[in-house]
C-alpha positions, 0 to 999 in steps of 0.5 A: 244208846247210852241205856243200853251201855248202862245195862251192858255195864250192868251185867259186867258188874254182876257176871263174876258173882254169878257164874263163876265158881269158887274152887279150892286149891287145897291138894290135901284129903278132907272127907266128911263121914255118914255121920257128918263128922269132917275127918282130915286126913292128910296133907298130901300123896307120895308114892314110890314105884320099884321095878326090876326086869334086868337081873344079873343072877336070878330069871329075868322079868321083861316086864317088871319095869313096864308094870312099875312105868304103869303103875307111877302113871296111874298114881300121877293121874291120882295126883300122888307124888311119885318117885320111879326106881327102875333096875335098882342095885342094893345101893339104889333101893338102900337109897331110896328107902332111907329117903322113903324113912327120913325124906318124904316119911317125915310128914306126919300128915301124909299118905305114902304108898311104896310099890315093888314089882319084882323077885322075892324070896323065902327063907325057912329060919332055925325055928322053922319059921319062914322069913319073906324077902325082896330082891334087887338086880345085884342080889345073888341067889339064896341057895348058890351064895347065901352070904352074897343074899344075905348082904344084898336082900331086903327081908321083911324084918328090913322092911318092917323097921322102915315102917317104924321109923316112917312118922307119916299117918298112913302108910302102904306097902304093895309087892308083886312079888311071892314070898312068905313071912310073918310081917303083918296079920292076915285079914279078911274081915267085911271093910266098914265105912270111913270113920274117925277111926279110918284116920288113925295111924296104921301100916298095910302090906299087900302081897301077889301071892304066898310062898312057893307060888310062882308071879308070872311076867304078865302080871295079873296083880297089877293089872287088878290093881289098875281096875281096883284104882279105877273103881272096881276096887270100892267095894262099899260104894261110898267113892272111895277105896281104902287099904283093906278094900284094895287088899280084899279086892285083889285077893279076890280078883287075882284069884279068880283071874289066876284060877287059883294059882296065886293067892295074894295077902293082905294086912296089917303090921302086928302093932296096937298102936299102928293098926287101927287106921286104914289108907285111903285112896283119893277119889278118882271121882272127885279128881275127874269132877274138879279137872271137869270145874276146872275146865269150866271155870277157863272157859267161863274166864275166857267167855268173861274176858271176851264179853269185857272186850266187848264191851271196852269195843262197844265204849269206843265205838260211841266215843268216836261217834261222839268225835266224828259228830262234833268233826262234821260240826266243825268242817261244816263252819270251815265251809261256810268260811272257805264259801265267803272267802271263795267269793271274796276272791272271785271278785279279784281274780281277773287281774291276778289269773292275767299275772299267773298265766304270764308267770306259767308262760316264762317256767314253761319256756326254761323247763323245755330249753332245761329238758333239751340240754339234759337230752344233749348231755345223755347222748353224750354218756351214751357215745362215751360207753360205746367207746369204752366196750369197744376198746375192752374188745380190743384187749380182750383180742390181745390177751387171747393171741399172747396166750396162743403164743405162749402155749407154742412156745410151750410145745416147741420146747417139750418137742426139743428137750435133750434124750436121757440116756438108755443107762441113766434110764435103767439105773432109776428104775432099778432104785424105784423097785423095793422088795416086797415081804410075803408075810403069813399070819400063824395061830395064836396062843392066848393065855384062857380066862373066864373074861375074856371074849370070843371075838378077841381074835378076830379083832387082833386080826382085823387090827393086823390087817389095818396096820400093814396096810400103812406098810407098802413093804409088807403084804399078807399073803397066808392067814390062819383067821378068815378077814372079812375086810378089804386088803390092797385087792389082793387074794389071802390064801387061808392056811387053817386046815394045812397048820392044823394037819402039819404043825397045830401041836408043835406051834409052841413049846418049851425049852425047858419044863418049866421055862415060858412057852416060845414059838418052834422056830425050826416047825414053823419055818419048815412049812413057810418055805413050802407057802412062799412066805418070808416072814411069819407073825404071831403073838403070845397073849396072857390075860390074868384075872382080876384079883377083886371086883376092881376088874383090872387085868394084867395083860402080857403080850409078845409079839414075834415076827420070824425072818424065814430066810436066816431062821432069826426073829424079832420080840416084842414085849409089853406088859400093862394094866388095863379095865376090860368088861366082860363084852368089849376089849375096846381099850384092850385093842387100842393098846394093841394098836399102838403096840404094833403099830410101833412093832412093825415100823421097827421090825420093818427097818431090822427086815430091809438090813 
């Protein structure tokens, strides 16, 4: 046993330098050439990854934020850092951008890729020369507000300043966007192989096509590039995939895929000193070859760990058989001692077995008598619990005869209370009955505006109809505007079509020429006498646009609710400040609310005197 311990401890010692693997921790790209030169390159990966889809100006692109999404996943599985910008304004992109110069560009050794999946544009400049641009989803467009793009866009001169302020080695830019321009030299020269100069600095741009061509949603340049960064794209074989391989490769692709419908660009920036190098994509390879050791080296850890488990099992297995040897040696002694001692006593246990029976005898005797008394006792508690439920019984009876009584006395009095005189009896009623107010619901006059939204009038009504509800003296019984909801079970008679006959045109006038409009107090009461309406409701609204990009808007509203029976009204006038988007009239409508709501419990009082 102990030999084989020997060779299982053996094999522990030598299992780590055996079979276990060394691995590098370094993130950085070192790539050894044909010629066996070892070239580092970078340090690490950065990427950012631009899609824009919700355009406030310009067509729409649904899938331009789904492209980009891809797109940064592939590059996280290549082990680039990436910064995901989706729907970005002019500030946003600006942003982002100065991190791209003075951020992660402050790097020397580093590769940095910049992707934009969105519009682009082209301006023919005074010397007939074409300037490209990319478009943020604030940017307006070119030919409808050239000031507006101007402040907005990103031209090519923009981003080729940003190339210049970038320290870091090698940098590329790849836009799914068509537009023209002169930013880089056109290339198409056979890519080399990796050499010493591959790790020279430079700035590479590719392009989803040139000017005048169209980029669809669905686009086939990023679908390209997915497949070029999977493999497709090295075209010299060598496991690797540089900028102009990548530019070569999609030109070609996009091409062929598009039925020449698009055709991509690719380059390098017009500079001696930054256009000799060329970027150089991590080995997907490489990266699925270290995952793979990496699992190995868990599993082979893992194996390991077991195995010294095992071992240390193995280890105390033999100590406790060490230990129950030598407990069996001493128990055997313990038997023999126990064996004399046994027949040491055997000797003298006649008189001692006489003494032990007599000393049972005597506790058996006082354990019965102890047993009899306890028996005793119990049937006693016994007898002294039944005595006690019957006494609760008997209160319980008690309680249930008093309650009998007093529910007689009960009906004897109500049988016998003094009659309420038939006149006393009529004068209540006469003071319970309150005169309800038959109220009809008028068109309303609402100043236009270019903000104002189509579901403004519905609200108010809906806002209406909510309030009077509070209101028992108050029912609506005629509405210009239908209301969907439910209003004390009654049925509203919609006057639309008997307004718009009699009284659309002479609703509202003025006094004078140039006095504010008011309501034509004679016009409206005329038609509510022949409705049966006593009291009529409507509101003039004045919305004035705002005055800069603050949207704020003055808002003017007056309420008038007419007394049809004496021709008089009640005003109600408010003028506030608020903020109204161009979809909601939320905090419009909660100052309407409390408008009315203090509106009508003060005109209620003025109607009832």
């Amino acid at each position: 046993m102990k030999k084989i311990l020997y060779i299982f401890a053996l094999f522990l010692t030598t299992v780590p330098f055996t079979i276990l693997p060394t691995f590098a921790s370094n993130r950085g790209m070192e790539f050894v050439t044909k010629n066996g030169q070892s070239l580092y390159l970078y340090k690490d990966y950065k990427a950012i990854v631009i899609g824009v889809s919700d355009y406030h100006y310009w067509p729409k692109l649904p899938n331009a934020v789904k492209d980009a999404k891809e797109v940064a996943a592939k590059l996280k599985e290549l082990e680039f850092d990436v910064i995901l910008l989706l729907d970005p304004s002019y500030k946003d992109m600006k942003k982002v951008f100065n991190e791209l110069t003075y951020g992660m560009g402050k790097e020397e050794n580093r590769a940095i890729l910049l992707y934009f999946a969105g519009h682009g544009e082209t301006e023919v400049l005074a010397d007939k020369s074409n300037m490209g641009y990319i478009i943020p989803r604030d940017c307006p467009i070119l030919k409808e507000d050239p000031m507006g793009f101007s402040d907005h866009a990103f031209s090519m001169m923009d981003i080729e300043s940003y190339s210049y302020r970038i320290k870091s080695k090698h940098v590329l830019m790849l836009f799914d966007s068509c537009f023209s321009g002169s930013l880089f030299n056109l290339a198409r020269a056979m890519p080399s192989d990796i050499s010493e100069k591959s790790a020279m600095p430079v700035r590479q741009y590719i392009t989803a096509g040139s000017e005048d061509e169209q980029v669809p949603d669905k686009s086939m340049f990023k679908r390209c590039f997915l497949k070029g960064l999977d493999g497709d794209g090295d075209l010299t074989k060598d496991g690797y995939i540089t900028g102009t391989e990548m530019g070569m490769y999609l030109s070609d692709s996009v091409i062929n895929y598009t039925k020449s419908a698009q055709h991509p660009q690719y380059g390098k920036i017009r500079n001696p000193d930054l256009d000799r190098g060329d970027f150089i994509f991590p080995s997907l390879d490489e990266i699925r070859c270290m995952e793979k050791l990496e699992k190995e080296r868990i599993k082979t850890a893992k194996l390991l760990n077991e195995t010294r488990k095992l071992h240390k099992s193995l280890l105390n297995e033999q100590e406790k058989k060490e230990e129950i040897l030598k407990e069996k040696s001493q128990l055997e002694k313990r038997i023999e001692s126990l064996t004399a001692r046994y027949q040491e006593l055997e000797e003298n246990t006649d008189l001692e077995s006489i003494e032990i029976l007599a000393n049972l005898g005597y506790a058996k005797d006082k354990f019965q008598k102890e047993a009899a008394k306890a028996n005793k006792l119990k049937k006693e508690v016994k007898n002294k619990k039944d005595k006690l439920k019957e006494e609760i019984a008997e209160k319980n009876e008690l309680k249930r005869e008093i309650e009998i009584l007093q529910d007689k006395i009960k009906t004897f009095q109500a049988n016998n209370k003094p009659e309420i005189h038939e006149e006393e009896s009529k004068t209540s009623k006469d003071t319970d009955k309150k005169k309800k107010y038959n109220m009809a619901i008028f068109p309303f006059e609402i100043g236009h505006s270019q903000y104002l939204s189509a579901g403004l009038k519905e609200k108010l009504v809906d806002t209406i109809f909510q309030l009077t509800n509070q209101y028992k003296d108050i029912l609506i019984t005629h509405s210009y505007y239908k209301y969907d909801g439910i209003y004390q079970e009654q049925h509203i008679e919609y006057i639309n079509d008997t307004i718009n006959k009699k009284l659309k045109n002479d609703l509202w006038h003025r006094v004078k020429v140039f006095s504010p409009k008011t309501p034509n107090i004679k016009a409206i009461k005329r038609l509510a006498e022949t409705i049966g309406a006593d009291l009529v409701l409507t509101y003039l609204i004045k919305i004035e646009d705002p005055g800069g990009d603050n949207m704020l808007f003055d808002v003017d509203v007056n309420t008038y609710l007419i007394d049809v029976g004496n021709s008089s009204f009640c005003k109600e006038n408010k003028v506030c400040t608020t903020k109204v988007n161009l979809d909601s009239f939320a905090c419009f409508e909660s100052m309407t609310n409390k408008l009315f709501a203090s509106y009508l419990d003060k005109n209620l009082r003025t109607v009832d005197k």
